[in-house]
C-alpha positions as CSV (number, residue, x, y, z in Angstrom):
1,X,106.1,20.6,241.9
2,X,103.6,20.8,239.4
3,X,104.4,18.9,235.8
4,X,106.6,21.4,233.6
5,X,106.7,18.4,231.1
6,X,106.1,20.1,227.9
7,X,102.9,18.8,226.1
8,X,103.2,18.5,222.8
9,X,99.8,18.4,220.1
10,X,99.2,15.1,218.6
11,X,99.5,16.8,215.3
12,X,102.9,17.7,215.9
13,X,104.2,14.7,217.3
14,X,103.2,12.8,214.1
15,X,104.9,15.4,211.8
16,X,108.6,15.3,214.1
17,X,109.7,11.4,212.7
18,X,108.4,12.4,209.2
19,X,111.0,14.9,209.1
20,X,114.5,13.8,208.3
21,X,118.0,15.0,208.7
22,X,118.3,15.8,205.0
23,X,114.8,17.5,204.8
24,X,116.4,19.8,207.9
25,X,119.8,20.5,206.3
26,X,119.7,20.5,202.7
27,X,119.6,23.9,200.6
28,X,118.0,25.0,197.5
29,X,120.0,23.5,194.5
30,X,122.1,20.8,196.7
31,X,122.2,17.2,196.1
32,X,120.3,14.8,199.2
33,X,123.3,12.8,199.2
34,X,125.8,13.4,202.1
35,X,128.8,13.3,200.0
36,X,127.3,16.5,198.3
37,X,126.1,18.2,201.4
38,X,129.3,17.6,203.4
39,X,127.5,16.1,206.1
40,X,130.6,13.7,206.8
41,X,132.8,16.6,208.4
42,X,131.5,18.8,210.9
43,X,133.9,21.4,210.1
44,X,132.1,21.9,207.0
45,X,128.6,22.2,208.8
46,X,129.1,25.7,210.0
47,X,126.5,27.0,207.8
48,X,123.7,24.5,209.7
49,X,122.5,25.6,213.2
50,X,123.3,23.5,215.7
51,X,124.6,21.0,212.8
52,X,121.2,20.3,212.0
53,X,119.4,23.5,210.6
54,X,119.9,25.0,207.3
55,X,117.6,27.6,206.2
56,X,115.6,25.9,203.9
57,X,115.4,22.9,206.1
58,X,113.7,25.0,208.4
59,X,111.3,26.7,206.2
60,X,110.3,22.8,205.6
61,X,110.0,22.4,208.8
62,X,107.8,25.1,210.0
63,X,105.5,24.8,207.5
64,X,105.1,20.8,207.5
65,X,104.4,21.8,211.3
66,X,101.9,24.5,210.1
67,X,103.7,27.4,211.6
68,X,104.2,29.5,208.4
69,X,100.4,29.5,208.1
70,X,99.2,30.8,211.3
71,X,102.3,33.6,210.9
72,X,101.1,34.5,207.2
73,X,97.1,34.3,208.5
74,X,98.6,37.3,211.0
75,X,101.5,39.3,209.5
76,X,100.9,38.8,206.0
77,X,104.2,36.9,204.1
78,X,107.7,37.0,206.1
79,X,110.9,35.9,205.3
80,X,112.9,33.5,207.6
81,X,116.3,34.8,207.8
82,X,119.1,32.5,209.7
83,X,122.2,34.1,211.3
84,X,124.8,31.1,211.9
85,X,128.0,32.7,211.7
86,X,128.2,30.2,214.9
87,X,126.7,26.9,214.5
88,X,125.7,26.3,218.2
89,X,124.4,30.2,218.6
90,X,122.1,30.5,215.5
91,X,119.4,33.6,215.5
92,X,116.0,32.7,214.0
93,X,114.1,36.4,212.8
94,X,111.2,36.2,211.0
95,X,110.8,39.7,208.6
96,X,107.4,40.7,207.5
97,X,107.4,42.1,203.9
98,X,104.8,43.7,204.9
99,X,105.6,45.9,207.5
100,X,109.4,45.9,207.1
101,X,110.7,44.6,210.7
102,X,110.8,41.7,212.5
103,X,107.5,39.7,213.7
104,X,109.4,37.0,215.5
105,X,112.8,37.0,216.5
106,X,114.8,34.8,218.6
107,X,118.8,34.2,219.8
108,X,119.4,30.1,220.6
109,X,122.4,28.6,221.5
110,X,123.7,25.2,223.4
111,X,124.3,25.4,227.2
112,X,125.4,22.7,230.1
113,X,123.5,22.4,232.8
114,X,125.9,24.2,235.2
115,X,125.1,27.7,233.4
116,X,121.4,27.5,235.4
117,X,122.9,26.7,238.5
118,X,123.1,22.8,238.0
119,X,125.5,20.3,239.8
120,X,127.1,17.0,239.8
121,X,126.1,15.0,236.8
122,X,123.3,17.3,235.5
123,X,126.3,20.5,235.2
124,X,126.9,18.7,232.1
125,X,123.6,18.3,231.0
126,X,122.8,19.7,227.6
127,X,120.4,22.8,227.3
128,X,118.7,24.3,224.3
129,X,118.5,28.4,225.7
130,X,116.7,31.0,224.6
131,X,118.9,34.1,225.0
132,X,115.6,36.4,223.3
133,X,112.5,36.2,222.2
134,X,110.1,38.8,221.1
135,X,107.0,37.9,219.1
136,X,105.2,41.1,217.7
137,X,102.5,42.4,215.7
138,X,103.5,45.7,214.0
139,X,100.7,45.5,212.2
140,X,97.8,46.0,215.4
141,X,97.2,49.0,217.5
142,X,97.2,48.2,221.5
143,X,93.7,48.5,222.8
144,X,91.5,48.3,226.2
145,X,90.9,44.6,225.6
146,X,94.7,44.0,225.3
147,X,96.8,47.0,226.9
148,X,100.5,47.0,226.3
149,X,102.5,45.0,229.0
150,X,106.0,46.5,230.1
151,X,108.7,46.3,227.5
152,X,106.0,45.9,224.5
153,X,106.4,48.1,221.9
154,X,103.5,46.1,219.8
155,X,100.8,43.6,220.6
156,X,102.2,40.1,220.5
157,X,101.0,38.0,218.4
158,X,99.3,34.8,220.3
159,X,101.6,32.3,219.0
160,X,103.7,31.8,221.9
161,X,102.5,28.4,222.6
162,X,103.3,27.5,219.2
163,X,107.2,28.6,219.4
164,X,107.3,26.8,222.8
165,X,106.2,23.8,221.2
166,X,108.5,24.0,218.1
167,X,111.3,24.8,220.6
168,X,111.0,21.7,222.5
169,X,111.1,19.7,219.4
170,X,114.1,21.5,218.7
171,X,115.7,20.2,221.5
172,X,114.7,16.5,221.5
173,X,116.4,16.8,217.9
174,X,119.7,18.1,219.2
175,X,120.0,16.1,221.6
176,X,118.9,18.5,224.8
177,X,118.0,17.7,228.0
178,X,115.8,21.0,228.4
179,X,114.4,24.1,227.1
180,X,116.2,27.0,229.6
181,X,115.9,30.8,229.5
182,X,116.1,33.7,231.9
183,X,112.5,36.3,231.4
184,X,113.3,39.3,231.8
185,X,110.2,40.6,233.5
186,X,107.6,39.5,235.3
187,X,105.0,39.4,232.3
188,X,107.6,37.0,230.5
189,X,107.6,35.0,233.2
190,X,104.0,34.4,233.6
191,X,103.5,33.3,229.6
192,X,106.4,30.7,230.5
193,X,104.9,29.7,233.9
194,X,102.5,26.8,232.7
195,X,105.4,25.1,230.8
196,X,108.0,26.3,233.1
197,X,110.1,25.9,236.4
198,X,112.7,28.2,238.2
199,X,115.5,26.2,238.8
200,X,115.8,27.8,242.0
201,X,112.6,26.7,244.0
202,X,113.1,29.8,246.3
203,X,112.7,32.3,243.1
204,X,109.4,29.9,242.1
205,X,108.3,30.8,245.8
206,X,108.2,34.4,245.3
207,X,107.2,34.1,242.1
208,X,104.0,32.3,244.0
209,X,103.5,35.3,246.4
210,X,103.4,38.1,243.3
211,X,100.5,36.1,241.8
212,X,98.6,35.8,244.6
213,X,99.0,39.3,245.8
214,X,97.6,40.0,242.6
215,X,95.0,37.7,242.6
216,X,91.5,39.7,241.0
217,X,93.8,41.7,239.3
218,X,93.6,41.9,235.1
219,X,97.1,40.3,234.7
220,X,98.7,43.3,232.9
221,X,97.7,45.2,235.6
222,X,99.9,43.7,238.1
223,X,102.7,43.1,235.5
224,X,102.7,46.7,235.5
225,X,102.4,46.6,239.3
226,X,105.2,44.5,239.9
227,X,107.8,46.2,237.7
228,X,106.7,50.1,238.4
229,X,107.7,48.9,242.2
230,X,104.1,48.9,243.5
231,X,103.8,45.4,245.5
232,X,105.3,45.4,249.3
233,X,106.7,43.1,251.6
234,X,105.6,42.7,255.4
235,X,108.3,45.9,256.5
236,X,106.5,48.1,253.4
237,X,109.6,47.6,251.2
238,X,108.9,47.5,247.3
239,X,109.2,43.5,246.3
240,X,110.4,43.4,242.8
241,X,110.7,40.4,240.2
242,X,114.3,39.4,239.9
243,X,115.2,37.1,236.7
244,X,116.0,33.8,237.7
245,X,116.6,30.7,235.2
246,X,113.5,28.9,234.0
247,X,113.4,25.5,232.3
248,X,111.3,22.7,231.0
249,X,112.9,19.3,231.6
250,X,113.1,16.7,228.9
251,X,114.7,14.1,230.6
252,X,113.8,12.3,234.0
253,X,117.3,13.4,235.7
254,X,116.3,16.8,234.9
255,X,112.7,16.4,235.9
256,X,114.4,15.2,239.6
257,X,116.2,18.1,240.0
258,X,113.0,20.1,240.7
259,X,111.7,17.9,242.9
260,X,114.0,17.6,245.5
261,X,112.7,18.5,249.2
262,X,114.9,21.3,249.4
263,X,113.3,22.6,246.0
264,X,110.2,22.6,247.7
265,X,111.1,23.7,250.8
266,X,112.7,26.9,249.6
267,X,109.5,27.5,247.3
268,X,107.0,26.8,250.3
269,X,108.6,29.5,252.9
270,X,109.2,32.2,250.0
271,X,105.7,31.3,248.6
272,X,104.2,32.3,252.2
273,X,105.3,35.7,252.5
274,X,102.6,38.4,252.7
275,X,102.8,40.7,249.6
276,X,100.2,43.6,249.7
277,X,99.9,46.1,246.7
278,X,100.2,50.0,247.0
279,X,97.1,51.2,244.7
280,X,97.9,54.6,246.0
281,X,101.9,54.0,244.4
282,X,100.5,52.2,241.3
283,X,98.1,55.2,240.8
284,X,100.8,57.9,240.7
285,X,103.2,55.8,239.1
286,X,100.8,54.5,236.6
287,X,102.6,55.4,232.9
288,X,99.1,56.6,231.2
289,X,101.1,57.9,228.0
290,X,101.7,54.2,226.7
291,X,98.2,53.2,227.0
292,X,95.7,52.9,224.4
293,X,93.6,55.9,223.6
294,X,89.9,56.3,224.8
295,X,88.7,55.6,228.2
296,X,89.9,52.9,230.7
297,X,87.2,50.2,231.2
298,X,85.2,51.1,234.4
299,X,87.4,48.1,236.6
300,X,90.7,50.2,235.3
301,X,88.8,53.4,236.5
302,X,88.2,51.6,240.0
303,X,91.5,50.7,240.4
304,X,93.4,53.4,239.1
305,X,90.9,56.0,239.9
306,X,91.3,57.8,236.4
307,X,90.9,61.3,235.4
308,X,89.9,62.1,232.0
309,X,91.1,65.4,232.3
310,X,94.0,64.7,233.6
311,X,95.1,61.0,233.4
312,X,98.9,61.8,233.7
313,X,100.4,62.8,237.1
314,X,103.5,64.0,237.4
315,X,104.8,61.3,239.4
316,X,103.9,59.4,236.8
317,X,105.4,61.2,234.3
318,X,108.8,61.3,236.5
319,X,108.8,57.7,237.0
320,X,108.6,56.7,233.5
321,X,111.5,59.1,232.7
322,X,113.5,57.2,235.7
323,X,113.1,53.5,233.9
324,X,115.1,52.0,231.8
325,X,113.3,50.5,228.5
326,X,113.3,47.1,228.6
327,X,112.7,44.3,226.0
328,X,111.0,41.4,227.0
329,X,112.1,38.2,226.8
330,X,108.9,37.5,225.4
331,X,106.6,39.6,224.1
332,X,103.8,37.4,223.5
């Protein structure tokens, strides 16, 4: 299996120790000593997420990590907002003042290794999951150069390395044993893939066999292929991307549990089969209202063999009306 151990800039693993517990749960106006925080009882922590995070301590956090820059040098100011009416299922959203919705917004909580399909001794493993995440840019039309991917309402906003990274230090200051979450679609899963694994080595198989079907493809091409129901198996039939639990291991007995022989075994015979795509489908089916205006670049036009005068088919049109709209897990 290739290494899903999450690499983590220099930069940031210098500013991680630097960071205390008090600079993570104190709030505006409160003593630093735990007698005046409360840190003693836990019952009195339910304000901190996961018993670690108060607001402000994140707000330190993020921008000691430089996080709050690279957001502001996007969206403009934003204001971090923490929902912790439950301390182990805490929701991060990051408002922009300026364009009055969230730009980041994300749904944590703790889970055991059995939720993902674990067994034995790793069931009880400790996860850090991602229920959501969506990363927009209000702000930013959708263009040739970046066309909307399925689920995206906005651009994204080329950060998600950055929350991947943060999220892993996250975890190694709970206590986790891994990042885990569950992408929605196929797109999702291919901003997660470098960092990654299915748990289930047959679902990273097939994941195998979509990307190389696609292979010389523009990537949000086939992201659009793969959920409009355009790629087929060996009998014809549509192959489409089922959600399956991802993580990224942080300890070795989670690392082993993706490389077992029948981990690889199951991901070697799914990542065989022969997946062909139906241009003649992905042309009829292709949902020409959400792209950006203007003309396709000539390799779109190749592909989709586009008419200016009349770029929507009905089929099109029909099909788009027939799916449900879906929000990415990430919208990076």
């Amino acid at each position: 299996m290739p290494s899903r151990t999450p690499q983590i800039s220099p930069r940031l693993r210098r500013t991680y120790p630097r960071l205390s517990g008090l600079d993570l749960s104190s709030s505006e106006g409160e003593s630093l000593s735990l007698d005046d925080l409360g840190l003693e009882s836990s019952g009195d922590r339910v304000a901190l997420a996961f018993e670690t995070y108060s607001r402000e301590g994140l707000e330190r956090a993020l921008a000691a990590y430089g996080f709050t820059q690279r957001l502001e040098e996007r969206v403009g100011p934003f204001e971090l907002r923490l929902s912790c009416q439950e301390p182990f299922q805490p929701r991060l959203t990051f408002w922009s003042r300026r364009y009055h919705t969230p730009v980041a917004d994300l749904s944590l909580r703790r889970a055991l290794g059995a939720e993902v399909g674990f067994t034995h001794a790793a069931a009880e493993a400790p996860l850090l999951y991602v229920d959501s995440l969506l990363l927009q840019h209000p702000g930013r039309p959708f263009d040739w150069n970046r066309p909307p991917l399925p689920g995206q309402l906005h651009p994204g906003l080329s950060l998600s390395n950055d929350i991947l990274e943060l999220l892993h230090l996250m975890a190694r200051r709970i206590g986790a044993e891994a990042v885990a979450l569950m992408p929605a679609t196929f797109a999702a899963a291919c901003v997660y893939e470098p960092r990654y694994a299915f748990v289930d080595g047959a679902a990273q198989g097939r994941f195998s066999a979509l990307r190389r079907a696609g292979r010389g493809w523009p990537r949000w091409l086939l992201a659009w292929a793969v959920e409009l129901g355009c790629m087929r198996d060996e009998q014809g039939q549509p192959t489409l991307f089922a959600p399956s639990a991802m993580i990224s291991p942080l300890s070795r007995r989670l690392s082993r549990r993706l490389d077992t022989r029948g981990w690889h075994e199951a991901q070697r015979f799914n990542a065989k089969q022969s997946l062909t795509l139906d241009e003649e489908a992905l042309q009829a089916r292709f949902p020409w209202a959400q792209m950006p205006p203007g003309p396709p670049p000539e390799r779109v036009v190749e592909l989709l063999g586009y008419d200016p005068l009349s770029p929507a088919s009905s089929l099109a049109e029909g099909w788009d009306r027939a799916s449900p709209s879906l929000r990415s897990i990430a919208g990076a």
